[in-house]
C-alpha positions as CSV (number, residue, x, y, z in Angstrom):
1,X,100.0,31.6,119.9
2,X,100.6,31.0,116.1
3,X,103.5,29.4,114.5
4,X,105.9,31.1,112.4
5,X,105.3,29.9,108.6
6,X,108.3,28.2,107.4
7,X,109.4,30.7,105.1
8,X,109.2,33.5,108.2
9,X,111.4,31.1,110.5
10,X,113.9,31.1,107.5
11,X,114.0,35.0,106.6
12,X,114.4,35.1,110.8
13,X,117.1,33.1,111.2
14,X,118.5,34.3,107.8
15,X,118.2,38.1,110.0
16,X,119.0,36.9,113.0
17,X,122.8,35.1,111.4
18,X,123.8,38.3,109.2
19,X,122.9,40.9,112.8
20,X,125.2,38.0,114.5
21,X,127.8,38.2,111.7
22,X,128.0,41.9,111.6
23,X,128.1,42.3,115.6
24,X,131.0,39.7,115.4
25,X,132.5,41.4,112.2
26,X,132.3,44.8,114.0
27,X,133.8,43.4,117.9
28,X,136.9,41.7,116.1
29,X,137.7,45.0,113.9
30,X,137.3,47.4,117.2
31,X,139.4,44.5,119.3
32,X,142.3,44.5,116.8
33,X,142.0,46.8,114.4
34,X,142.4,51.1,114.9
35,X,139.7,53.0,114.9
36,X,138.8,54.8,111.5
37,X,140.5,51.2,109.6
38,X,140.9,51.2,106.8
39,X,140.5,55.1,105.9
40,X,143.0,56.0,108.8
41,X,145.6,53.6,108.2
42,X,148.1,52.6,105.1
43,X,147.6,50.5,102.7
44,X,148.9,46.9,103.6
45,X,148.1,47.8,107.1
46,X,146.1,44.7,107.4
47,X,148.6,42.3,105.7
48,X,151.3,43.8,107.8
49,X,148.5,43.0,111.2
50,X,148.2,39.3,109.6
51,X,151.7,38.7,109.5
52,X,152.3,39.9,112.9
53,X,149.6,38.2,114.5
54,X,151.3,34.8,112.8
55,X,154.7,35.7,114.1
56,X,153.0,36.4,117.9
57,X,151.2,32.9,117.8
58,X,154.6,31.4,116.8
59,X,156.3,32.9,119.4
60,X,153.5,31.7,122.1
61,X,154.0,28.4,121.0
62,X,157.4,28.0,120.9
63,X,157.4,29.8,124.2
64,X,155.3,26.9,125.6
65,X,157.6,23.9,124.3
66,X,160.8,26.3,125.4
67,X,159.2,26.1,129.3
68,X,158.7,22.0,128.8
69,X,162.2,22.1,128.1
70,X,163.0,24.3,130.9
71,X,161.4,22.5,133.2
72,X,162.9,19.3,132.2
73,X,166.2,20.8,132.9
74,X,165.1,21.8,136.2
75,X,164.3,18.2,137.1
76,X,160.5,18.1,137.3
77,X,159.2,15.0,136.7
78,X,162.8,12.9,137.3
79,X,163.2,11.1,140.4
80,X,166.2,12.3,142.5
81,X,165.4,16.1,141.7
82,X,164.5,18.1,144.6
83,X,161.8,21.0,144.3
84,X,164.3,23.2,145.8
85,X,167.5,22.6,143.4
86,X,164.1,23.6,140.5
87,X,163.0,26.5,142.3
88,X,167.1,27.5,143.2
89,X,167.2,27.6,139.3
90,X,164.4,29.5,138.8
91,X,165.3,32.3,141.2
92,X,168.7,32.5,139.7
93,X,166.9,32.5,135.7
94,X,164.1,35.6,137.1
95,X,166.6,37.6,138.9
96,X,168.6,37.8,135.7
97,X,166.1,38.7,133.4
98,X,165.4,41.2,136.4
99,X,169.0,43.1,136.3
100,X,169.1,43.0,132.6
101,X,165.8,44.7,132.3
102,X,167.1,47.7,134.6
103,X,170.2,47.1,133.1
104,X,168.8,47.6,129.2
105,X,166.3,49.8,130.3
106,X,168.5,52.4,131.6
107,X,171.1,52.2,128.9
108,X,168.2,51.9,126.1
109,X,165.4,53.7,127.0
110,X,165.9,57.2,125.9
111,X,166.5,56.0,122.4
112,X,163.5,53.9,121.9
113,X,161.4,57.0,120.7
114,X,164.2,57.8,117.7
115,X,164.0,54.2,115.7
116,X,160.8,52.5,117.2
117,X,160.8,50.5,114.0
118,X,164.3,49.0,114.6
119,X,163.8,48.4,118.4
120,X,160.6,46.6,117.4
121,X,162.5,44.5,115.0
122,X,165.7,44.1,117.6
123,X,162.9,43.4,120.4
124,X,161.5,40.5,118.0
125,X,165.1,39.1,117.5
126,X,166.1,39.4,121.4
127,X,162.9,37.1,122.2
128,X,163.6,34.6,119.1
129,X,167.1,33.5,120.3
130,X,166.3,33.5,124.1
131,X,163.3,31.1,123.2
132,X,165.8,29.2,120.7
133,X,168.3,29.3,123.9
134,X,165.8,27.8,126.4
135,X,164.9,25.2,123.7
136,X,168.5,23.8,123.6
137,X,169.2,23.8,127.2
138,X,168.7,20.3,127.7
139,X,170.9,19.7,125.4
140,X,174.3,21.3,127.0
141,X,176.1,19.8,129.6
142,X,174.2,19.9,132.9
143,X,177.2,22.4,134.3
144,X,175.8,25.0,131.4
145,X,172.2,24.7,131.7
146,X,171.8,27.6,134.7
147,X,174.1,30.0,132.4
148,X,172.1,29.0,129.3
149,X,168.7,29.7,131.0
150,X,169.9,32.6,132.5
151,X,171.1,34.6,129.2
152,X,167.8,33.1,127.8
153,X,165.6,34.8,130.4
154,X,168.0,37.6,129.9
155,X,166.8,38.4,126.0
156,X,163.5,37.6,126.4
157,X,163.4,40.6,129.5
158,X,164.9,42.6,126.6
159,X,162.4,42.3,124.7
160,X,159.7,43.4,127.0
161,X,161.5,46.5,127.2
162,X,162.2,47.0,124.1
């Protein structure tokens, strides 16, 4: 077996980075991008995509400080709570995002298909304040906390609907 000369082991890796680059380039566009973008699609399509994607990892990570919150109010990690006043809690919070997603979905539904830009936006805003909710539940009384998280769950099932 011979060695590659250096200037061979260069022009391959040189190769081998720009097939890897435009294998990657190509898997992100057909993962989150239309087919036939950017002829098929507006112009701005992909600023609009960008600013969505931003707004989508906000929400996930205000989602994730919202449960810490939640789940201090519950009790977990303070001595004297009991797992099942927590999981009491949580049955109470799913069941009403449960009834207000039949609830919304059979008042709402058949008028999604009329202004799907405006339920998008109102589905954006239902999710905003129940995160915003479940982020200031620790900070009501104890007596309001179950209501709080309750009509916080309650938006955020909204919004999957919607």
């Amino acid at each position: 077996l011979t060695q590659p000369s250096p200037s061979n082991r260069q022009s391959c890796a040189i190769f081998g980075c720009r097939s890897l680059a435009t294998h990657l380039s190509s898997a992100v566009r057909s993962t989150f991008l239309p087919s036939g973008y950017p002829s098929r699609t507006p112009p701005g399509y992909l600023r609009h995509c960008m600013w969505s994607w931003a707004q989508d990892l906000s929400t996930q990570l205000r989602s994730v400080l919202a449960t810490q919150r939640v789940l201090e109010g519950v009790g977990v990690g303070r001595e004297g709570a009991t797992a099942l006043s927590a999981s009491i809690n949580f049955i109470v919070r799913d069941g009403c995002g449960m009834a207000a997603t039949l609830l919304f979905t059979a008042t709402a539904a058949g008028r999604f298909i009329s202004d799907v830009k405006r339920w998008r936006i109102f589905a954006d805003l239902a999710v905003d304040v129940g995160i915003t909710l479940e982020l200031l539940a620790n900070a009501v009384p104890p007596r309001a906390f179950l209501p709080l998280i309750c009509v916080a769950n309650m938006c955020k099932a909204v919004c999957g609907v919607a």
